[in-house]
N, C-alpha and C positions, 0 to 999 in steps of 0.2 A: 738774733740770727747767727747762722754758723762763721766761720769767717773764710773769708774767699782769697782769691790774689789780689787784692786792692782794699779790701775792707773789712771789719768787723761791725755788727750790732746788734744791740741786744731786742729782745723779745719788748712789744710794747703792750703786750697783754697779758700783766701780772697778774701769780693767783691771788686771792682771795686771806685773808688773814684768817683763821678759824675762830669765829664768833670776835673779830678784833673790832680797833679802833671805828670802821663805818658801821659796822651792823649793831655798836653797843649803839652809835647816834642815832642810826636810823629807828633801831629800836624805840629810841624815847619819841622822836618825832613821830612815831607809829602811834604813841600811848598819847598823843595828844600834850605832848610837855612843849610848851612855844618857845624856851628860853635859845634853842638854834636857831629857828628863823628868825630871817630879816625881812620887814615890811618894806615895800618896793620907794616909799618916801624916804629910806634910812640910806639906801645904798650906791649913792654916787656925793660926790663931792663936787666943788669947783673946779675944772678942769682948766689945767696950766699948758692944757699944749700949745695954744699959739703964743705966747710966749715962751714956752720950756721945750725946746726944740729935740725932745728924747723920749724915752720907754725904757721900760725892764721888762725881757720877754722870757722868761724861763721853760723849759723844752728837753726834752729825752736826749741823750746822746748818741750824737752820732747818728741826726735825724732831720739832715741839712746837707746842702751839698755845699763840698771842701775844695781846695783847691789841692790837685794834682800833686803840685810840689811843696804846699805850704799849708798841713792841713788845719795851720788857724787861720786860714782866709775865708772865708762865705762866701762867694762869687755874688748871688744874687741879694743879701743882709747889704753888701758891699754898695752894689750897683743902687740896693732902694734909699739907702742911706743919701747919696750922691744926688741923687735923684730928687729926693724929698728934701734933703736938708735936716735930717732926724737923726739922731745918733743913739745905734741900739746896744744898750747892755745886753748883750746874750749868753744865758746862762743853760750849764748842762746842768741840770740838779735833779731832774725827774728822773730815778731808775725805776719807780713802784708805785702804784696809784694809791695804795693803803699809806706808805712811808709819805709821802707828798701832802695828801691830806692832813696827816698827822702834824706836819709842821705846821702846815698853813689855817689848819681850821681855827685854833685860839683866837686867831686875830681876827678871822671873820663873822663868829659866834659873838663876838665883844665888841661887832661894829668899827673895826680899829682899819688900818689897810696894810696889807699882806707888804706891802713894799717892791709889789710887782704887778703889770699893768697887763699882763696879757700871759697865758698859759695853756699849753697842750696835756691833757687827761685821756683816756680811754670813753668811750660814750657812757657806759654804763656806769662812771664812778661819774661823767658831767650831769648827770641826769640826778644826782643826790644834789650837786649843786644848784643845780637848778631849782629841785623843789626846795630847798632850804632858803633859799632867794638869794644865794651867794655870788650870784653874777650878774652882770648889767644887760640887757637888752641893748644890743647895735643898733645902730643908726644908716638902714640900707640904702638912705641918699648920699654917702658918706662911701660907698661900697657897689657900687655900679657892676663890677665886672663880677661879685659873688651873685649879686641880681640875676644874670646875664650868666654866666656858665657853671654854678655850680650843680653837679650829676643830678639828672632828675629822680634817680633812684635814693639820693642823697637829703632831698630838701626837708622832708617832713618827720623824722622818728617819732615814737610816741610819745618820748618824753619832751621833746620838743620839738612842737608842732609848727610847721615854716621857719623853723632855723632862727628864733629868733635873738637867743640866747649865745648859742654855737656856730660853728663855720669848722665842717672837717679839713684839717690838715693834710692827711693824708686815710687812705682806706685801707680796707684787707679781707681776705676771704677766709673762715675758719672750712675747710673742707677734709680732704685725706690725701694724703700723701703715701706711696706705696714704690716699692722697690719693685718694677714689672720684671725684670729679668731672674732674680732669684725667685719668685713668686710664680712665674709662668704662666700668668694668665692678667687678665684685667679685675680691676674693682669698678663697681658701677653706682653700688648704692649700698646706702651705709650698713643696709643688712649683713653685707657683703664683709665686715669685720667679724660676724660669729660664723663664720666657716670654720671647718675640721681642720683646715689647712693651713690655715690660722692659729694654731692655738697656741697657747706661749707667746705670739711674735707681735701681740697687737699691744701699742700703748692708747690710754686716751691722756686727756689733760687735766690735770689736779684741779684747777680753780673753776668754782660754780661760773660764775660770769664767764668765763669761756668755752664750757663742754657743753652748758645745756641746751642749747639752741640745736645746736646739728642733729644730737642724741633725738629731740624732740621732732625733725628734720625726719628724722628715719621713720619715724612712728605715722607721720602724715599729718603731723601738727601743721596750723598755719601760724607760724612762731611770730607772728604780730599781734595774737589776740591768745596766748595757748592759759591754760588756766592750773589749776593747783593740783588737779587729778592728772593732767600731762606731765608735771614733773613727778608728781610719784612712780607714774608710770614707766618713765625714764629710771628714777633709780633701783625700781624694782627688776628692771631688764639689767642697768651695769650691775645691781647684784648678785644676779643670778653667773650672767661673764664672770664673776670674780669667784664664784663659786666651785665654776668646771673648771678654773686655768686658764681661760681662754685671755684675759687680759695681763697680759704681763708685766706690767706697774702703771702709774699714773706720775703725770710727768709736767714739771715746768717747760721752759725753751729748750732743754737738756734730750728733748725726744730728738731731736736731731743728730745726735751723735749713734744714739741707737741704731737708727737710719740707715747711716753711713756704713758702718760698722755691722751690718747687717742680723743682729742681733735680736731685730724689729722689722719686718714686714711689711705693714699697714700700720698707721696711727692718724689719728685729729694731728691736723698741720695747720699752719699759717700761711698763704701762698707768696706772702715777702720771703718769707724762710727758703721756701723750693725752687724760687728763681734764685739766691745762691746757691743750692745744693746743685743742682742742675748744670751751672759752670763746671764742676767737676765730674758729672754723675750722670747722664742723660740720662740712664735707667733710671732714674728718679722720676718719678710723675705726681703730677697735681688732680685732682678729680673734683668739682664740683659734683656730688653725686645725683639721683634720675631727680629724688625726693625732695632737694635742694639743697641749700649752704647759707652759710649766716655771712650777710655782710657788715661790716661795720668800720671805726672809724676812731678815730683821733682824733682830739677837736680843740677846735683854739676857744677861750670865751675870756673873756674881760673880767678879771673880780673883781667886787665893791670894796670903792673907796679907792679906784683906782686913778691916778693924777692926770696920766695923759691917754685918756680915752680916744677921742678924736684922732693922734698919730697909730695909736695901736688898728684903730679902724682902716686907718689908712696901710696900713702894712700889711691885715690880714686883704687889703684889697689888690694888693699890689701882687700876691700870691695867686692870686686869680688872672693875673693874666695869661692866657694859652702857654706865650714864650715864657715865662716865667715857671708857668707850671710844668710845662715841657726839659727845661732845665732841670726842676730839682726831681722830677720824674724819673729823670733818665741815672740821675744819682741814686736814687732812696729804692726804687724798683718794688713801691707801694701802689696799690691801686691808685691810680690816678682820679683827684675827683671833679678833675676840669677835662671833660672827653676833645673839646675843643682842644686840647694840647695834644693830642695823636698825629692830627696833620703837620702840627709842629716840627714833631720830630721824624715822622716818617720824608717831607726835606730836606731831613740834616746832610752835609754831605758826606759825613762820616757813619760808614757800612754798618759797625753796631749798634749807633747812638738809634739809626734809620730802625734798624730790627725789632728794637723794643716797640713800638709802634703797632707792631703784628701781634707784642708779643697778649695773650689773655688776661694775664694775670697783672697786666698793667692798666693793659685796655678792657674790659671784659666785654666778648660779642656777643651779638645777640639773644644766641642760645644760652650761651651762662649767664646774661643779664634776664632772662627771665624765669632763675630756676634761683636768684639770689634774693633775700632780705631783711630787714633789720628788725632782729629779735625785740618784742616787747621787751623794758629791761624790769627785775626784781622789783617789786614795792619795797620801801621800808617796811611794812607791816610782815610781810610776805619773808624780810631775808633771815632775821633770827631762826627759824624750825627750818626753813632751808636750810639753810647753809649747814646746821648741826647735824640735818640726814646726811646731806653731801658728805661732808668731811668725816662721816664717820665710815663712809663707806671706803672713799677716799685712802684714810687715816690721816689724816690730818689731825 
């Protein structure tokens, strides 16, 4: 994300490596090679939590609320810690979901343990985890308050189904983002970026796992079930855009500058991103379009072979609670996936903390809750010839 008067951070929806490190695995896992899966008898150990009163929780930077004047403090890491009696290593080391994997897969293809007990990923890269049997299945007796408040737009993705695996961290809306004042008019639907008026000033976004849902969106796909001729279909239309001029590059977290800078018009946004753009920019606007918008998520899961299972469970539960969720809410200004924390903080007695509350892109209402939802994600079999259209159109 761009950086504000109080923050900076980075994008949590990295692109896509060109034919790298997941799509060579997925690839084999596609062809029937079993030597990456892990059978569900292989992938948990003895767990030392109640003895071993700690975790290693590894997590994006800058993706956590800090304290004011001390920003290696964690307010609520702090408070759970206090609280439980569990002392957490917390590490920033996730910038990239392809780079993340890449460290971490040797040790879980080989049965070994990663030497960390709990980890935030993008959905679409937990969802290779998951089929590979990389991660353990939670214990929801263990987790009461995820039972209990997590988004019911939230519970069930395709790749897994009743969360059994995962627990989103935090959410977000892939929609458009668009400059109304230099633009002079509104954007409604995603049709709405091949306008004449448009041409040059549209970006979309480089990485498959993040354009093709919306793209598909436009088309009238129902991006839970969409199948092999709707992405053709998709890149048959961005090629065509890139043919007139009407797309004027394709872009990492970097589309925001363009933005700013007015250089760029309309582009695929992130709605984390446009609530800081927005502090500086109100002519900056967010659009869930008529057609809909992709939602999605961050997810916490437990790898195998991990030691303290049990405290890990206990920590993603503790993040479940309203107040709690309410806090790191009001910090992160990601879709929230606990709606019971709205009321939270719409009592705050502080005037902005209170506002966030109203705000959509925190809260989504009704109306964009029912125009939002979570893309079926890539098969392994499916991403090799993908990804290789994409990025070529891309250039990647």
């Amino acid at each position: 994300m761009p950086q504000t008067s109080s923050r900076t951070s980075p994008s949590r929806r990295s692109l896509l490596r060109a034919l790298g490190g997941t799509a060579a695995l997925g690839a084999l896992a596609g062809c029937g090679v079993p030597a990456a899966y892990v059978r569900p008898g292989d992938r948990a150990v003895t767990d030392a939590s109640a003895t071993d009163h700690r975790l290693t929780w590894a997590n994006w930077p800058l993706y956590i609320d800090t304290d004011d004047k001390n920003p290696n403090r964690r307010p609520t890491l702090e408070a759970f810690g206090k609280r439980a009696g569990i002392r957490v290593e917390y590490v920033e080391e996730i910038n990239d979901n392809d780079e993340f994997f890449g460290k971490i897969s040797p040790a879980l293809m080989n049965h070994q343990p990663t030497g960390r007990d709990l980890i935030v990923i993008s959905d679409w890269m937990c969802a290779r985890f998951v089929r590979l049997g990389w991660v353990q299945e939670m214990d929801r007796a263990h987790q009461p308050n995820v039972a209990k408040h997590l988004d019911p737009l939230l519970r069930s993705p395709a790749f897994d189904e009743g969360r059994r695996f995962t627990v989103p961290w935090q959410s977000g809306i892939t929609g458009i983002a668009y400059n109304h004042k230099k633009l002079g008019r509104e954007i409604r639907a995603v049709k709405d970026l091949w306008a004449s008026d448009l041409k040059g000033r549209v970006t979309l976004l480089s990485g498959l796992d993040e354009s093709f849902a919306l793209l598909m969106q436009g088309n009238g796909v129902d991006i839970t079930r969409w199948t092999a001729d709707d992405f053709h279909d998709v890149c048959d239309e961005v090629q065509r855009q890139v043919g007139r001029g009407q797309i004027r590059r394709f872009t990492g977290n970097d589309y925001t500058k363009d933005l700013v800078s007015g250089d760029v018009l309309a582009c695929q946004a992130y709605s984390g991103d446009v609530i800081q753009l927005q502090a500086d920019n109100p002519d900056i606007r967010f659009v869930v379009p008529e057609e809909g918008a992709e939602l999605w998520s961050d997810s916490l899961m437990i790898p195998n072979r991990a030691r303290h299972k049990a405290n890990a469970e206990r920590l993603i539960d503790y993040y479940y609670q309203p107040e709690v969720a309410a806090e790191l809410a009001a910090w992160v200004n990601y879709v929230c996936p606990v709606p019971a924390a709205k009321e939270v903080l719409a009592a705050d007695p502080d005037k902005d903390t209170a506002a966030l509350a109203d705000n959509p892109l925190i809260f989504p209402d009704e109306t964009m809750r029912s125009r939002l939802a979570i893309a079926r994600d890539i098969t392994s079999a499916e991403r090799v010839d993908f990804a290789r259209r994409w990025n070529k159109i891309v250039g990647l």
